[in-house]
N, C-alpha and C positions, 0 to 999 in steps of 0.2 A: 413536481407538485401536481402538473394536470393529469397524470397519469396516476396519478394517487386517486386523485379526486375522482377518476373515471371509473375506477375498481370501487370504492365506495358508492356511485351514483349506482351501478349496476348492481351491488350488494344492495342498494336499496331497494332499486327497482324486481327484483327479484320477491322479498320481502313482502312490497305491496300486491305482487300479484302482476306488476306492469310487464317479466320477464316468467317464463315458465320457471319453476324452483326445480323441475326433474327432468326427464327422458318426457319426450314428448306424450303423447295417450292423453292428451289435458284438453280436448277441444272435440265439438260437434263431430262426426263424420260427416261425410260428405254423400254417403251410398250406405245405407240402411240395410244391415243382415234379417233375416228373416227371426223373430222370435221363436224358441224352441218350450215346444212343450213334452208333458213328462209320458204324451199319447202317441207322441209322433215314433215313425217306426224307427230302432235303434235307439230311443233315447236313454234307455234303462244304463249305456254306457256313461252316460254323462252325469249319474247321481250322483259322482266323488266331485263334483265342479261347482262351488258358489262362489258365493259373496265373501269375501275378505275384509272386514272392516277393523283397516289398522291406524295408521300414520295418515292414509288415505285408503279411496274405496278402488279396491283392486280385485280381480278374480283368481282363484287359488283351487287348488286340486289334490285331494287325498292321495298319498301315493304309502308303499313300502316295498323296499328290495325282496323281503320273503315272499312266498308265496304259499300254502295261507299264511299271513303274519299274527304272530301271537297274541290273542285277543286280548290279552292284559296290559300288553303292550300300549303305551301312549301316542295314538295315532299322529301322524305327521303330514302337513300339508306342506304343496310348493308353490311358490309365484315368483314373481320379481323381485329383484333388489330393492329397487327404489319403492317398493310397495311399504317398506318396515321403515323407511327413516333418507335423510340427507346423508348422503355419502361422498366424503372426496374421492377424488381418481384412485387411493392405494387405500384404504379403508375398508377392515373384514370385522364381523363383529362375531361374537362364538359363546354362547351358552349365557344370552343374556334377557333375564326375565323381563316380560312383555311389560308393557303398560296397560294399568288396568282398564277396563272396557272393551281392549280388543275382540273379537269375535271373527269366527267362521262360518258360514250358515250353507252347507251341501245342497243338493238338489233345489238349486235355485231354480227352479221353472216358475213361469209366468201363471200357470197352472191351478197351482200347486201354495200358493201366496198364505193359505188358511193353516199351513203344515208346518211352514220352514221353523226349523230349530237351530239358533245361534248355538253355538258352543266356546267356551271362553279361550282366548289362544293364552297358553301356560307361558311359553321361552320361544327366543328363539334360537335356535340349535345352530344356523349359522346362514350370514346374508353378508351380499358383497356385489360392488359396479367395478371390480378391478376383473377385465378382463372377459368375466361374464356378467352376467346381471342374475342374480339367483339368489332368495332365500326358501331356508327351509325352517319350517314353525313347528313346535311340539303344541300341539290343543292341551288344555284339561279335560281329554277324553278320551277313553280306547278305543282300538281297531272295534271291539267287543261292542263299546256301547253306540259306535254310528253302525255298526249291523245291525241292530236291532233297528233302526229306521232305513233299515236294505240299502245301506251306503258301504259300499265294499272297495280297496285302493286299487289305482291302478298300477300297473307296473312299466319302470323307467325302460326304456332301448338302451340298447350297449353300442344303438350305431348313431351316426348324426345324422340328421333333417337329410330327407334324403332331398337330391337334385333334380328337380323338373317334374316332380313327382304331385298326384293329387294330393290335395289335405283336407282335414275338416280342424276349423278352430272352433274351440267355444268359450265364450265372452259373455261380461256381463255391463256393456257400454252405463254410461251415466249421463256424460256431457251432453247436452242438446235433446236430451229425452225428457219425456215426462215422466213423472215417478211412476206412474203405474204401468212402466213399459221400462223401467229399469231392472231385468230379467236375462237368463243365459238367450244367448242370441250363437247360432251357426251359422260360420260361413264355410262357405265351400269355395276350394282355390287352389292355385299350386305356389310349391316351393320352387324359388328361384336357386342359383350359383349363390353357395356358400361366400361370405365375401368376410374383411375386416370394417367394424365401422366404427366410426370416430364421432362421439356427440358429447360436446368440449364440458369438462375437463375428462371424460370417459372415452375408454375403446374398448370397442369389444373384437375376441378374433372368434372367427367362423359364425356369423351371425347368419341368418336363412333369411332372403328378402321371400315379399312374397304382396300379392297385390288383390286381399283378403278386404269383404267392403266389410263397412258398421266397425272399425277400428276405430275407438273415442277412449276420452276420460273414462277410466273405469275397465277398458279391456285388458289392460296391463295384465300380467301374471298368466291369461289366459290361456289353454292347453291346447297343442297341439298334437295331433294323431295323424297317422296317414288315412288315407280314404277306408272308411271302415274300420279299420283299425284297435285297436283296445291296449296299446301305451303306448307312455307320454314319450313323446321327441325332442320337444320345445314348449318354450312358454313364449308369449308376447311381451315384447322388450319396448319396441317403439318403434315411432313413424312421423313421414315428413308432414307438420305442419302447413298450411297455406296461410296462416293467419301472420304470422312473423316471416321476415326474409332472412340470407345469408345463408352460409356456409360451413356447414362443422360445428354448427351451436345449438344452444336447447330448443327444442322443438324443429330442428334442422338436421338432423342425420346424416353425414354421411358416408360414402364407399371411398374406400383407401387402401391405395394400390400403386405398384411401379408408377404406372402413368399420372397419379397424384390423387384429388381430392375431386369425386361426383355427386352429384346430390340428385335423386331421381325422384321429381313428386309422385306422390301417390301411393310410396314403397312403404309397408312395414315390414319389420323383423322381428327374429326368435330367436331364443340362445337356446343351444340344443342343452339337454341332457343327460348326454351320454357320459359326463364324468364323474357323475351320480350313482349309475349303474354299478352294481355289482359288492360295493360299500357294506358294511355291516347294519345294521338299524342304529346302533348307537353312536354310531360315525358318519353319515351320510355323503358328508363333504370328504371324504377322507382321498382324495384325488385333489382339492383344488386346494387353490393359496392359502397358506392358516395366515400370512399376514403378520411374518416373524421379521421380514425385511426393513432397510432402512427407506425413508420414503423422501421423496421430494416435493415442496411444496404447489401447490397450484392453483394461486390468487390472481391471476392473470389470463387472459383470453387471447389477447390480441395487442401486439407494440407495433409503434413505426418503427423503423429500419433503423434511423440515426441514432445513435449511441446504444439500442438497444444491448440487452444483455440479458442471460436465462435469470438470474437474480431469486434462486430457489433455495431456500432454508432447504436444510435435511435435518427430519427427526431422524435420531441414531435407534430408536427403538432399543434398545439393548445392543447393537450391532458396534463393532470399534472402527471400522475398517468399509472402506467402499470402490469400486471400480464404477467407470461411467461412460456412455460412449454417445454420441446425438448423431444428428442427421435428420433428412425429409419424412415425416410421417406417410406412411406406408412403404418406403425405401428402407426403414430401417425396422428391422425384428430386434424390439427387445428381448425376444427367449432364444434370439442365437446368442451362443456366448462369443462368437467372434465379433473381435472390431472394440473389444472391451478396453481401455487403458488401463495401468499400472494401478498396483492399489494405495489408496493413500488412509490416513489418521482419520478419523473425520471430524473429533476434536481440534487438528490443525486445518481444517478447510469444510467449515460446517454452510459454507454457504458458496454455492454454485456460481461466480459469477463470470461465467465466459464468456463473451461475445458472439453474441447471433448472428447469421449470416443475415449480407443487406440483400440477399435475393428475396422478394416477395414468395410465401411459400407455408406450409404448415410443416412445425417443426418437432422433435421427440426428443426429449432428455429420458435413456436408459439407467438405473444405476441398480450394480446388485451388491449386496453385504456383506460383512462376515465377522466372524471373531475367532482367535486362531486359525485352526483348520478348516472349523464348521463356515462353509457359505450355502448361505441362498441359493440356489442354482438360478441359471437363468428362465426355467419354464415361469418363475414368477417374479419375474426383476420387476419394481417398483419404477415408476415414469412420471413425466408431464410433460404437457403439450403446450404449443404456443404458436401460434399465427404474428406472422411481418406482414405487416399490412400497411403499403403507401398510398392508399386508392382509396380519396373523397367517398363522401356517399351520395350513389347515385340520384337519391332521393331529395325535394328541395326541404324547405323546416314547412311545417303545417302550423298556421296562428288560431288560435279559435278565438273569437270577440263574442259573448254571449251577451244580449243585449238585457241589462235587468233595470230597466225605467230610469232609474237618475242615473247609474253607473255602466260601464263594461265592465265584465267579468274576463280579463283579457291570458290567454295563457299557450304556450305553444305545447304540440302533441307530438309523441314520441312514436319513433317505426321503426320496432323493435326487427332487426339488430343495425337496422341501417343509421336509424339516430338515437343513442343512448343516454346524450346529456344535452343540454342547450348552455349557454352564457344568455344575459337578454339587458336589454336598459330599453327603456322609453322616458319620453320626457315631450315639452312644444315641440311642432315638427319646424321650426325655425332655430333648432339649440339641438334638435339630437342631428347625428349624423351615423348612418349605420355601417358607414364603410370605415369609419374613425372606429380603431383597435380601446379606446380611450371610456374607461365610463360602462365595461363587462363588467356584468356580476354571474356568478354560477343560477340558475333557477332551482330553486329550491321546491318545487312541487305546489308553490302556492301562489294560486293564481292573482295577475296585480288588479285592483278595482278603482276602476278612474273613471272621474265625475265630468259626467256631462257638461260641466261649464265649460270647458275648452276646447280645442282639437290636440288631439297628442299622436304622436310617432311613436310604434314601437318595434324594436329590433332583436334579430334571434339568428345568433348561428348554431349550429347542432352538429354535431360529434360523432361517430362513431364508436366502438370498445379501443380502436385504437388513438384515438385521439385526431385522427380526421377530422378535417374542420369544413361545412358547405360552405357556400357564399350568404351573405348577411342576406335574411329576409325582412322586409319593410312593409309593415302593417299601418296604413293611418286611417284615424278614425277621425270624423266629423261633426259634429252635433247637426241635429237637423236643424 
């Protein structure tokens, strides 16, 4: 049951805002890119680069495979996954008309503010966090009609981000800015070692770190070129928060590999575009996962070790039949088909429950599909991920008593991901006792308000995603 209630507190907390809802890009930078204007020398490259106002405010980039592409043609932008919507770990979406309002607005220069022209985004042709982070948008407008306001697309690389290499990004931050300084921003940087990264319930493989300043709310989708350059390599996926702690969580990032799970502040990432390249216009995606797999659920973040178990529904999607193999996140490659077990029903075994290993670790459940002959292959086997986790949080509970004249406004604060829930009671500090298990209630978000007439104790242990418990914190309060 606490473990129910933990995956609910966190689906709340997410909800209100208290937990990020995506891939990090949701907060202030910390190192300010320099503002680009439509004067500055080479900027004429960056006219295919705005404002993407979807789901969220994200930056997106005109591209097509042709070159010239057919001006009749219904121009296509690209950004990030998470920039179009919430997406579980196995979740591809494919020719699904927009919501109304969306917009694209190119030649985002700070400049330039008297010009910009939104354009309505039609569909979206195809977006997904399984593996990469990538969508691609049909506008309601043709190649044809942004020439005419001298926006011309770039074109995709057939190679990936290269390694150790300069780069120029351009973004269009949001977070910690003031509106009239929310505009394409260049940074100038290099790409780091291609790595895999894990930001729970997502992985991405070959992702580009790279240590680019003015990365905020808003840069997501952002294009990446090499130094000079004139196409795209990568888009901006995400980067490590300072604002939340822990491991392998939303706004936490990280690198995963043989030797396990690193988290490196200050790093963002790209997913490259190379799987784009080459595609037809009316296919784009026609290299990555269409998302025909059977999928496994992943409502879960983090268990203790004791009795744990993967405990993962499988949608069959259409699929009758599955193979599954686990192991340590970044030890195990779900697109090697080796290591795979036998195939079973999955009407006779629709739900995954094996036991976890009790080693503290991050963990991978692999599974691929099939129906008669036809299987999934492994380059897109469907997953989830999961963290054992026996390790308190290092953090103690934080009480806040706000003093409002007859009453306290009394409530404890959450450190996200170190404490995700509280239990709390207060009462006389003669009658409560905070080390007595006796007399928890869950905190429900609403702070308790107690009258000055008396003196009261109040107590609060706090949680982790795994159900880690601190040591009871004891607040009393006084009347003057």
């Amino acid at each position: 049951m606490r473990r129910r209630l933990l995956r609910i507190m966190v689906i709340a907390a997410i909800a209100i805002g208290a937990v990020p809802g995506g891939p990090a890009l949701a907060a202030p930078a910390e190192r300010e890119a320099p503002l680009l204007r439509s004067t500055d020398p080479g900027a004429e490259r960056f006219r295919p680069v705005g404002r993407l106002d979807a789901s969220s405010q994200c930056t997106a980039t005109v591209v097509s495979p042709a070159r010239p592409p057919d001006p009749r043609a219904r121009a296509l932008v690209l950004t990030a996954g998470h920039c179009v919507g919430r997406f579980a770990a196995n979740d591809v979406r494919t020719g699904v008309d927009a919501p109304a309002g969306w917009t694209f607005t190119p030649a985002y220069f700070v400049d330039t503010a008297d010009r910009h022209k939104p354009f309505p985004v039609a569909s979206i042709r195809y977006a997904t966090m399984k593996g990469v982070d990538l969508a691609v948008l049909e506008l309601a407008a043709s190649y044809g009609d942004l020439a005419a306001i001298d926006v011309r697309p770039l074109e995709l690389s057939a190679a990936p981000p290269p390694e150790g290499a300069p780069i120029e990004v351009v973004h269009a931050p949001v977070d910690g800015l003031p509106q009239d300084q929310q505009f394409l921003r260049l940074s100038r940087c290099r790409s780091g070692t291609r790595t895999d990264v894990a930001e729970s319930p997502w992985v991405w493989y070959g992702a580009s770190p790279n240590d680019c300043a003015g990365v905020a709310g808003g840069s997501s989708g952002g294009l990446v070129v090499q130094r000079d350059g004139r196409r795209v390599v990568a888009v901006l996926n995400t980067t490590v928060e300072t604002r939340v702690s822990g491991v392998c969580k939303l706004g936490r990032p990280c690198e995963i590999g043989p030797g396990g799970a690193v988290i490196r502040p200050g790093t963002s990432y790209a997913i490259g575009v190379a799987p784009l390249a080459g595609c037809p216009l009316d296919d784009l995606a026609c290299r990555l996962d269409p998302g025909l797999g059977a999928a496994p659920s992943d409502t879960r973040v983090a268990v203790r070790s004791e009795g744990a178990r993967w405990d993962a529904a499988l949608d069959a999607r259409g699929r009758t039949h599955a193979r599954i193999k686990t192991g340590p996140l970044g030890r195990t490659d779900c697109r090697n088909p080796a290591g795979y077990g036998r195939p079973f029903a999955i009407e006779d075994r629709p739900l995954i429950d094996d036991p976890l290993p009790a080693r503290e670790d991050f963990y991978v459940l692999c599974v691929v599909s099939g129906q008669g002959s036809e299987w999934v292959p492994a380059r897109f086997a469907s997953f989830t991920t999961v963290q054992v986790d026996d390790t308190p949080p290092v953090v103690a509970p934080v009480v806040s008593a706000r003093d409002l004249g007859t009453q306290w406004a009394v409530e404890p604060i959450f450190q996200i991901f170190e404490i995700v829930h509280y239990d709390i009671k207060y009462g006389a500090p003669d009658e409560i006792d905070c080390a007595d298990p006796a007399g928890y209630r869950p905190y429900r978000r609403i702070p308790a308000f107690l009258d000055k007439t008396q003196a009261w104790r109040y107590c609060a242990i706090g949680y982790d995603l795994a159900g880690n418990a601190t040591p009871p914190k004891a607040v009393d309060l006084n009347p003057a």
